[in-house]
Steps between C-alpha positions, in 0.01 A plus 500: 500500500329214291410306849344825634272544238399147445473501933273761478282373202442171700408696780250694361367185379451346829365771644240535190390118555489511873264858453218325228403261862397794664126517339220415738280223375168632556165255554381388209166338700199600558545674848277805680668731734243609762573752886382222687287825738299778352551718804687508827566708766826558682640753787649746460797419711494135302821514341546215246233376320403265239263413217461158396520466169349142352538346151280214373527311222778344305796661610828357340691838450572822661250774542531820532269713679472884470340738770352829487417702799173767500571715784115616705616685824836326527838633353730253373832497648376745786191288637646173417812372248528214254844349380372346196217525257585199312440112624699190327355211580699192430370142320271326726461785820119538534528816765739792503481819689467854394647729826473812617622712802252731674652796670379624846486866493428516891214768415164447565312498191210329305513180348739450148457323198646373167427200269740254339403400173658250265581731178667211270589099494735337228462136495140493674173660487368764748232350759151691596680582832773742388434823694552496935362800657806588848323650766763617754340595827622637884386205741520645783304790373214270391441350896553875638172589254304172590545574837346834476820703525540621196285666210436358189739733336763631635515872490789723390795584800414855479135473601524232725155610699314667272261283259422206722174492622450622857272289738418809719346717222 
């Protein structure tokens, strides 16, 4: 009964000293975390997509990099899905990406957009590029209206016919 006891207080032990590791070492140097774009523009129908994410500076730590998405027209996890809002960059990597998934409702519909904006940094500063403005667009709809096919906007299903201008009035 003495052995179990004394097992079991060792244990804990161990597992105490091999726990106190686990603390990230964050950059202690003078480092900027900057979106390396300020806009871009992506179909629709894209699928994966990234945002390179670029730290200058001193960088002899971990950083860690916290998102915050401003919905315009664009729903989050309807219009397009992110896995993660938080980046750690590790020691020495200059470029990370931040990704996100757009979803392809198959409808025909205007143009969509949200921004990604860097909310927080530990262990660097924020740059003067922190907010990306998404544009998600339909490509294919885009030609169709340069080629004279289409109007401007589109018009609801119900009245397919009924506001576009007429040539024969």
């Amino acid at each position: 009964m003495n052995y179990l006891k004394i097992y079991t207080l060792l244990l804990c032990a161990v597992l105490i000293a091999a726990c106190s590791d686990d603390e990230e070492q964050f950059n202690s140097g003078a480092a900027t975390v900057n979106l390396q774009e300020t806009a871009m523009t992506v179909k629709e129908s894209a699928g994966l997509c990234t945002v390179p994410v670029v730290v200058t500076g001193e960088h002899t730590g971990t950083i860690r990099v916290t998102f915050e998405l401003k919905d315009h027209n664009a729903k989050e996890d309807e219009n397009y899905i992110v896995t993660t809002k938080t980046l750690l960059i590790p020691a020495g990597q200059e470029t990370m990406n931040f990704e996100f998934k757009t979803v392809d409702d198959k409808l025909v519909n205007d143009d969509r957009s949200f921004d990604v904006e860097i909310a927080d940094v530990k262990g660097a500063s924020i740059g003067e590029n922190k907010r990306l403005t998404v544009t998600m667009i339909q490509a294919f709809m885009k030609r169709f209206q340069e080629l004279g096919y289409l109007p401007e906007r589109l018009l609801p299903p119900m009245f397919p016919m009924c506001q576009w201008d007429s040539p024969l009035e």
